[in-house]
C-alpha positions as CSV (number, residue, x, y, z in Angstrom):
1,X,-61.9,189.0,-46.7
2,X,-63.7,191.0,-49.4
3,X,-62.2,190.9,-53.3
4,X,-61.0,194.3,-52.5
5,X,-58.9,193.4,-49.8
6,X,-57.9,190.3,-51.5
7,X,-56.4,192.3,-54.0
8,X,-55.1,194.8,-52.0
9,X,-52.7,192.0,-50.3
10,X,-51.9,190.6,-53.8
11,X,-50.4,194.2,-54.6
12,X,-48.9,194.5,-51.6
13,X,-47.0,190.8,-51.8
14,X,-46.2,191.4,-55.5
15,X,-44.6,194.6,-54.5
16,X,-42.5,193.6,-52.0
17,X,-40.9,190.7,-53.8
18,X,-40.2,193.4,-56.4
19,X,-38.2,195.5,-53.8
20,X,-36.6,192.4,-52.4
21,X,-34.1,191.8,-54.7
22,X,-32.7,193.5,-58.0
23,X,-30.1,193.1,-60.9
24,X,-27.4,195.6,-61.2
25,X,-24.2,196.4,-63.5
26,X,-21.2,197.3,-61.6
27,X,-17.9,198.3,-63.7
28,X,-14.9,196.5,-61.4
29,X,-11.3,195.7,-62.6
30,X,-12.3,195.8,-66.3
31,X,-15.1,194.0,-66.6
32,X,-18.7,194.7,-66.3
33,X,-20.2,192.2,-63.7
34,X,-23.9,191.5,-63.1
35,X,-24.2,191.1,-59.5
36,X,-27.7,190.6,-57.9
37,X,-28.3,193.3,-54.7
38,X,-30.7,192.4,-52.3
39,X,-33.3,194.7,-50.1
40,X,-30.6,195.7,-47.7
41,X,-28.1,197.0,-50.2
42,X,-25.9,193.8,-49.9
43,X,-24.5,192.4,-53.8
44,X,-22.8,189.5,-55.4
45,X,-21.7,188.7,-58.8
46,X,-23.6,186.4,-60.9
47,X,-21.5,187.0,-64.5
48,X,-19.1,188.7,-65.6
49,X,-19.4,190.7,-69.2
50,X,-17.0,192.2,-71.4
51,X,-19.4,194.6,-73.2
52,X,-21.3,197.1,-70.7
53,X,-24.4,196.6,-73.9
54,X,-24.7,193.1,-72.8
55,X,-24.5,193.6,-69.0
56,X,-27.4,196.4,-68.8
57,X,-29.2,193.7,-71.3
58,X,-28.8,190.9,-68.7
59,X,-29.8,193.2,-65.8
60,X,-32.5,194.7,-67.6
61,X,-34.1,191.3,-68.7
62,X,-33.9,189.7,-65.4
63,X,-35.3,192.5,-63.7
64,X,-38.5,192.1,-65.7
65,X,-38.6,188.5,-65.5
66,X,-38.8,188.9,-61.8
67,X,-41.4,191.6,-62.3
68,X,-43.3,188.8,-64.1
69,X,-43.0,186.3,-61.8
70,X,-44.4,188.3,-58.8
């Protein structure tokens, strides 16, 4: 395997855990709940917030900590 195929796969694997799985806000019964979705569109709630600021915060800082980690 040649360094440019090496890091062809690397891209390819750190783009696919990035599609795998994502954090998003849903507003349900009141509250603003953080719910985790994966690649096939299925969701459940991690948290639940009372401010839609702090939700989109939570979402938005774990979706770059996974972005990080792949």
């Amino acid at each position: 395997m040649t360094d440019e195929e090496y890091a062809a796969e690397l891209e390819r694997e750190r783009q696919w855990r990035n599609e795998r799985a994502e954090y998003v806000v849903r507003e349900e019964h009141g509250g603003h709940h953080l719910m985790r979705r994966n690649g096939s569109g299925q969701a459940w709630g991690v948290t639940r917030y009372v401010k839609p600021e702090t939700a989109a915060l939570a979402a938005a800082f774990l979706n770059r900590l996974k972005e990080d980690e792949a």
